[in-house]
C-alpha positions as a printed Julia matrix, in Angstrom:
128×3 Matrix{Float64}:
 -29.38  -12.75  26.02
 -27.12  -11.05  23.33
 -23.37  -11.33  23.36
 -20.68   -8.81  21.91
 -17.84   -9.95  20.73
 -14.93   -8.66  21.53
 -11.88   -9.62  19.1
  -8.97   -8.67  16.87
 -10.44   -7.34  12.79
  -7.98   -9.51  10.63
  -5.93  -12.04  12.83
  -8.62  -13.57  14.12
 -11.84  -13.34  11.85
 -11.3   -16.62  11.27
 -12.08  -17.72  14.98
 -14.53  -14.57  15.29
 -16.69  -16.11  12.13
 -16.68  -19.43  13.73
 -18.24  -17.83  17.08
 -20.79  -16.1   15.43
 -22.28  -18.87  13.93
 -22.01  -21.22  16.53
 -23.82  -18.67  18.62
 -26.29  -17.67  15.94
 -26.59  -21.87  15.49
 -27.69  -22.44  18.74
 -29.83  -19.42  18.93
 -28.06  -16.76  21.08
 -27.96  -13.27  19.3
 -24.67  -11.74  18.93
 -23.14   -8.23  17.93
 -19.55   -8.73  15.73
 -18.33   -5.41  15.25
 -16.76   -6.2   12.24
 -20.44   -6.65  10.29
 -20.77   -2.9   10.53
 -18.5    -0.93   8.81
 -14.8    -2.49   8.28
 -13.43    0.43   5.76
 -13.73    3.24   8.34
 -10.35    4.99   7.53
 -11.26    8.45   8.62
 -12.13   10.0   11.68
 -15.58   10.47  10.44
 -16.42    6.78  10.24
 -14.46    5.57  12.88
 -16.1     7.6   15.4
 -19.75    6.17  14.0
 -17.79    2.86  14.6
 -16.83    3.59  18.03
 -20.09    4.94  18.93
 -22.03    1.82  17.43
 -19.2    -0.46  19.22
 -19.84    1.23  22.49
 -23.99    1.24  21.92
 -24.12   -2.24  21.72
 -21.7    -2.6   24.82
 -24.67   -0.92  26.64
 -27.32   -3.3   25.19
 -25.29   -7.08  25.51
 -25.52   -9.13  28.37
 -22.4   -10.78  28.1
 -18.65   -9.12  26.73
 -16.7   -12.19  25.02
 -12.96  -11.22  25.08
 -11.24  -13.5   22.49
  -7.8   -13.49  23.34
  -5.28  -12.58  22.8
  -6.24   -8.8   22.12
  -4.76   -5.67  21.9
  -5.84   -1.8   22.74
  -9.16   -1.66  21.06
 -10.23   -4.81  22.81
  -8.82   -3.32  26.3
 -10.98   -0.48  25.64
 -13.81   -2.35  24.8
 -13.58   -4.39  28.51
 -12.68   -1.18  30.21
 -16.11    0.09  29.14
 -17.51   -2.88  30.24
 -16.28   -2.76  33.11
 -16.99    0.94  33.99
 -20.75   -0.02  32.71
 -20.84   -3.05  35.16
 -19.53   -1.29  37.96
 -21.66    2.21  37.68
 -24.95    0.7   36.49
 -25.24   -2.89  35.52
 -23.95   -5.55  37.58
 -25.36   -8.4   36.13
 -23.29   -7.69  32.66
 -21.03  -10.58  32.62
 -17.66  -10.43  31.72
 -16.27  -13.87  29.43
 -12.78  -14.35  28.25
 -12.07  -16.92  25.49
  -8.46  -18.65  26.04
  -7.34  -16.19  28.31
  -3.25  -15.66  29.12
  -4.38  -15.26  32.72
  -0.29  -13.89  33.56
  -0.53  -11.54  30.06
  -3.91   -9.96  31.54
  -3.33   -8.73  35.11
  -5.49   -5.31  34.93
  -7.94   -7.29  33.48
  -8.23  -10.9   35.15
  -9.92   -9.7   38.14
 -13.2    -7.95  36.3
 -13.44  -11.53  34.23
 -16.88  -13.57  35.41
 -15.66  -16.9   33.52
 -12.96  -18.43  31.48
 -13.58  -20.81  28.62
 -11.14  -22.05  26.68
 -13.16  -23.62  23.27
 -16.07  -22.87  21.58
 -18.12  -25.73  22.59
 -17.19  -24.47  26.35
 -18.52  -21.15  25.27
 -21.8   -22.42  23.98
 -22.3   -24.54  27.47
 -21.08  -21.82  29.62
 -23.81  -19.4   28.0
 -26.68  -21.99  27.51
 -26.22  -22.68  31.89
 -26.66  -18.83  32.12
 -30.06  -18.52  30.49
């Protein structure tokens, strides 16, 4: 199983840190976007960004939306979505503290809702 994380860059790389190695700890792989390349300020680079962002989408098992996000995260779980739709409906869908009343587009294409880390880590170790 391999999970992408789905977060905010800066206000929450605290939190997004603290997943990673709770996941890495207790020996689920993980994708954090941000461990690729964080000074893509041209096009260029932001496209290899996107394109890496979007690869690993493909490959992960699980999509963890922390929340809240904004548009790069939306796009992220709209992708998601298309992919779980089109071709693979076992790609599970997990939102992190979820606003469920801020979300409404979204909230319907979410599998589960956890709202800790330790939930996170039980949630994905019942899965396997």
């Amino acid at each position: 199983m391999k999970v992408y994380i789905a977060s905010k860059y800066i206000a929450h790389k605290k939190i997004n840190n603290e997943i990673y190695q709770a996941l890495k700890n207790n020996g689920i792989d993980a994708f954090l976007p941000e461990t690729i390349n964080n000074n893509a300020t041209d096009k260029e680079n932001m496209l290899l960004v996107s394109e890496k962002c979007f690869s690993e989408i493909e490959i992960c098992d699980i999509i963890l939306a922390v929340c809240p996000f904004g548009k790069s995260v939306s796009c992220e779980i709209g992708y998601a979505i298309a992919l779980k739709k089109k071709y693979f409906p076992n790609k599970k869908i997990i939102a992190l503290n979820i606003d469920f009343k801020e979300e409404a587009m979204l909230y319907p294409y979410i599998d589960i809702s956890v709202n800790g880390i330790s939930e996170l880590i039980s949630v994905l170790k019942s899965i396997v």
